[in-house]
C-alpha positions as CSV (number, residue, x, y, z in Angstrom):
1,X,118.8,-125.9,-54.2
2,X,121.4,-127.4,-56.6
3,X,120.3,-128.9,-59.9
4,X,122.0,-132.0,-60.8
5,X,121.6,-134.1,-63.7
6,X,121.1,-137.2,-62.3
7,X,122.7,-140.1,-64.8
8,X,120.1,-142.1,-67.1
9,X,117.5,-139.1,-66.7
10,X,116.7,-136.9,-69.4
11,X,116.0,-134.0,-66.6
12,X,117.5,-132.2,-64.2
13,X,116.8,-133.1,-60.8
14,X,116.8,-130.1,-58.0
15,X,118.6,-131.2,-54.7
16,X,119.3,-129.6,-51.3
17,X,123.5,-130.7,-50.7
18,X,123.2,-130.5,-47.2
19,X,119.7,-132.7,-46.7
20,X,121.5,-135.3,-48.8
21,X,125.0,-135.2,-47.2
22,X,123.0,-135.5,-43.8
23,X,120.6,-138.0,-44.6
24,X,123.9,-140.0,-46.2
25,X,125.6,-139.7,-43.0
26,X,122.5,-141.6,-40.8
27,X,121.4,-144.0,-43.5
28,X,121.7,-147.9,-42.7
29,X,124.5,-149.6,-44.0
30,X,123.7,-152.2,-46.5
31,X,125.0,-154.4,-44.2
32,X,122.3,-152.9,-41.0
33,X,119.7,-152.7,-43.6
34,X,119.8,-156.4,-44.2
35,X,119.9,-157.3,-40.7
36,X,117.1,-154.9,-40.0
37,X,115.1,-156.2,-43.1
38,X,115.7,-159.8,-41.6
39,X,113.9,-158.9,-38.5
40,X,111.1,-157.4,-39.8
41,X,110.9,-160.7,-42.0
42,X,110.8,-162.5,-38.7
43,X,108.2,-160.6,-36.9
44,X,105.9,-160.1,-39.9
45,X,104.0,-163.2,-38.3
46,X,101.2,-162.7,-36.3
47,X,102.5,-164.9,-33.9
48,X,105.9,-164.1,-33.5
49,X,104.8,-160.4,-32.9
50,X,102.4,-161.4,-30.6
51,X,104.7,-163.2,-28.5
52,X,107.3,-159.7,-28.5
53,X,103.6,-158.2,-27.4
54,X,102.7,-160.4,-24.2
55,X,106.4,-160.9,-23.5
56,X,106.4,-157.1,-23.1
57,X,103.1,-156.5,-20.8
58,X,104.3,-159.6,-18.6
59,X,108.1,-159.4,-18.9
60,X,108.3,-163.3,-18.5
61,X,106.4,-166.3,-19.4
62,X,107.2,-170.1,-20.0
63,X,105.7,-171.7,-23.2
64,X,102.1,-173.0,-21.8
65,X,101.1,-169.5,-20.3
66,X,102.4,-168.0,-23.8
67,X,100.1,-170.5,-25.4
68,X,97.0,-169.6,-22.6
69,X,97.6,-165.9,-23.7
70,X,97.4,-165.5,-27.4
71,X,95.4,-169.2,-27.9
72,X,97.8,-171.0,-29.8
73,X,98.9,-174.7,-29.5
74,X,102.1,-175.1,-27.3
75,X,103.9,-176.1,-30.5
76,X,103.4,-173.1,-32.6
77,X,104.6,-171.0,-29.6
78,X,107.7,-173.4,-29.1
79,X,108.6,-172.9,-32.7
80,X,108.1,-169.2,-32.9
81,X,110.3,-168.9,-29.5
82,X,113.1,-171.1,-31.0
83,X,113.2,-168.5,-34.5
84,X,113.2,-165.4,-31.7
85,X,115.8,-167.1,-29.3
86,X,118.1,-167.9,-32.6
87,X,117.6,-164.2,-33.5
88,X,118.6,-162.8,-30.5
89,X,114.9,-161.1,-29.7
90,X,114.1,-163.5,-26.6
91,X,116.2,-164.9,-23.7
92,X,115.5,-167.8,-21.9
93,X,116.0,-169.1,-18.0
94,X,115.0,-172.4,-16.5
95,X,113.4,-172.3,-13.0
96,X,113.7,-176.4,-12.4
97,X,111.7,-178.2,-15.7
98,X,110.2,-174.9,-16.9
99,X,111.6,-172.7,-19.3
100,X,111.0,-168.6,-19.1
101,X,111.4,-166.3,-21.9
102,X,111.8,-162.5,-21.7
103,X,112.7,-160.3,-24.5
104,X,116.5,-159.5,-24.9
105,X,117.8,-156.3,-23.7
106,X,119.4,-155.0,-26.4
107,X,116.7,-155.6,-29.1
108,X,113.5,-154.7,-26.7
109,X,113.5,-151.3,-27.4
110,X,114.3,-151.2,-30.9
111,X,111.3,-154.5,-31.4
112,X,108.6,-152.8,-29.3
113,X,108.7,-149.6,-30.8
114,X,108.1,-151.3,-34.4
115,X,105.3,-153.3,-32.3
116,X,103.7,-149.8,-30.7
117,X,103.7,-148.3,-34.5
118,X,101.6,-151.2,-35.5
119,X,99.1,-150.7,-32.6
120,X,99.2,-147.0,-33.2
121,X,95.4,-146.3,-34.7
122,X,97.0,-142.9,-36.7
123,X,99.5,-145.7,-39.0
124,X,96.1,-147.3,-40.2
């Protein structure tokens, strides 16, 4: 351990160089961190997060079974979807006059394991 004296601090603060060099290498950017903070802004409602949930046990559903599933009016599910889709969280295909929505490739993994920590009873 190093002791530095960190500026504005009238004490020396101890610090491992390498755990700090490392941990600087693997930090978000500012620019990640914002984009990651947006997301968590976007699933911190119930319903949103819900929708990632079902979407995940069934892979695809159109709006009406999304609203069967988690009891919510067709119109609070078409809203959430729309805030997902622009984010890039959900994908949509048509099948004739109904709309399906799955969970985008890229961001399922990343979504459902912020999603599993929730459900996880040892982060209560």
């Amino acid at each position: 351990m190093l002791s530095y004296r960190m500026p504005g601090f009238d004490h020396d603060h101890p610090i491992d160089a390498a755990t700090v060099a490392a941990a600087r290498q693997r930090v978000l950017s500012s620019t990640d961190g914002e984009r990651a903070a947006d997301t968590l802004r976007l699933l911190a409602d119930p319903v949103r997060v819900r929708i990632v949930s079902a979407l995940h046990a069934a892979g695809e559903l159109c709006v009406g079974d999304l609203a069967l599933v988690l009891d919510v009016s067709d119109s609070s599910i078409s809203h959430a979807l729309r805030l997902l889709r622009t984010a890039g969280i959900v994908q949509n295909r048509r099948d004739g006059r109904v709309i399906y929505y799955r969970l985008a490739d890229s961001w399922a993994p990343r979504v459902l394991d912020v999603v599993a920590a929730a459900d996880d009873p040892g982060h209560r």
